[in-house]
Structure formats: structure tokens, C-alpha cells
N, C-alpha and C positions, 0 to 999 in steps of 0.2 A: 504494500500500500504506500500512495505517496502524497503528500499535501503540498497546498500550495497557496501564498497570501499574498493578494494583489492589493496594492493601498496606495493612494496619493493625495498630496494637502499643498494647499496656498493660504496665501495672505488673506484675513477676512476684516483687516482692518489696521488701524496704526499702530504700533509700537509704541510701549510708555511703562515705565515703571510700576513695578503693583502695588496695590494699594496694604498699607500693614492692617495684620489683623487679619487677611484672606488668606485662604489657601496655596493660592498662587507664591504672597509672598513667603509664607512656613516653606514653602516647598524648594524655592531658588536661593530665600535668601540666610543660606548656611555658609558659616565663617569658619568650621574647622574641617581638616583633612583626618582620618582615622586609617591608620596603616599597619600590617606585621614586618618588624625587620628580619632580617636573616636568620636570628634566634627564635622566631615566631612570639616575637611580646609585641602588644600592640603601643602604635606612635601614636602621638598628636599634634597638627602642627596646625597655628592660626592660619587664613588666608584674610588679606585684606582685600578688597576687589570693589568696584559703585557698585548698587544695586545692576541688575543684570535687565534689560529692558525685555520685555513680551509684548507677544503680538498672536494677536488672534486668528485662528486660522480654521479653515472648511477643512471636511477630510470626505474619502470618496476609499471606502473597504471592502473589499468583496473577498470572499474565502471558499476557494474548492478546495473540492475532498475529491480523491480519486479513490475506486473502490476496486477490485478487482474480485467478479460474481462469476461461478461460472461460465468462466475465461472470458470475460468480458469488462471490457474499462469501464464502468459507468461514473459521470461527474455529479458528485452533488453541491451544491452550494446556496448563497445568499448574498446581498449586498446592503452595508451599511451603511448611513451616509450622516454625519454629522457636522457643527459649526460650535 
């Protein structure tokens, strides 16, 4: 059996810093790196960076499934489409 995910996205509008307190910004605006060195202990290093700008965007997802039925390829699938 073998799958397969078709997906593509554009611009759905301007670019602008997120607003605090949303999701958006919990989610981008992280200041630390969490890493294992060589000896597997874990690091931490600050980063300092501006906020990161987002930009809204449309998407276009469709996902086959190949099935293989008595020897036969059959495709099943569906198509998402969000903004």
C-alpha cells in the first residue's frame, strides 16, 4: 500500500506581528533553544530575535490513499480546503 498528500497555500493577507495573549503568539514567540550535548544532558541557550511577523494564509489539501484489492489499485481520497 502506498499514500500520498497533495497540499498547497498562499498569502490570505498581510503580514504583522501577533497579537500577545493569542495562540499565534504562545506558539512563535519562544526565546529558549533546548538541546542534548554529546553526553546526552540536556542544554539551554536564550535566543534573542523581534517578534517573528505572520501572515495569513489559504490552504488547498487533498489526500489519496492507494489500496491494493484484489490486484487492483483502487484510489480513495478527499479534499480539504481551509483559510
Amino acid at each position: 500500500m502506498a499514500a500520498t498528500l497533495v497540499a498547497s497555500y498562499e498569502p490570505a493577507g498581510p503580514a504583522s506581528a501577533p497579537v500577545t495573549g493569542t495562540l499565534e503568539h504562545f506558539l512563535t514567540e519562544r526565546y529558549c533553544l533546548y538541546t542534548l550535548d554529546r553526553r546526552r544532558r540536556l542544554r539551554r541557550a536564550d535566543i534573542h530575535h523581534p517578534p517573528w511577523p505572520l501572515q495569513p494564509a489559504g490552504s488547498v489539501i487533498g489526500n489519496v490513499i492507494w489500496i491494493l484489492l484484489a490486484g487492483w489499485w483502487l484510489a480513495l481520497g478527499h479534499l480539504i480546503t481551509g483559510c
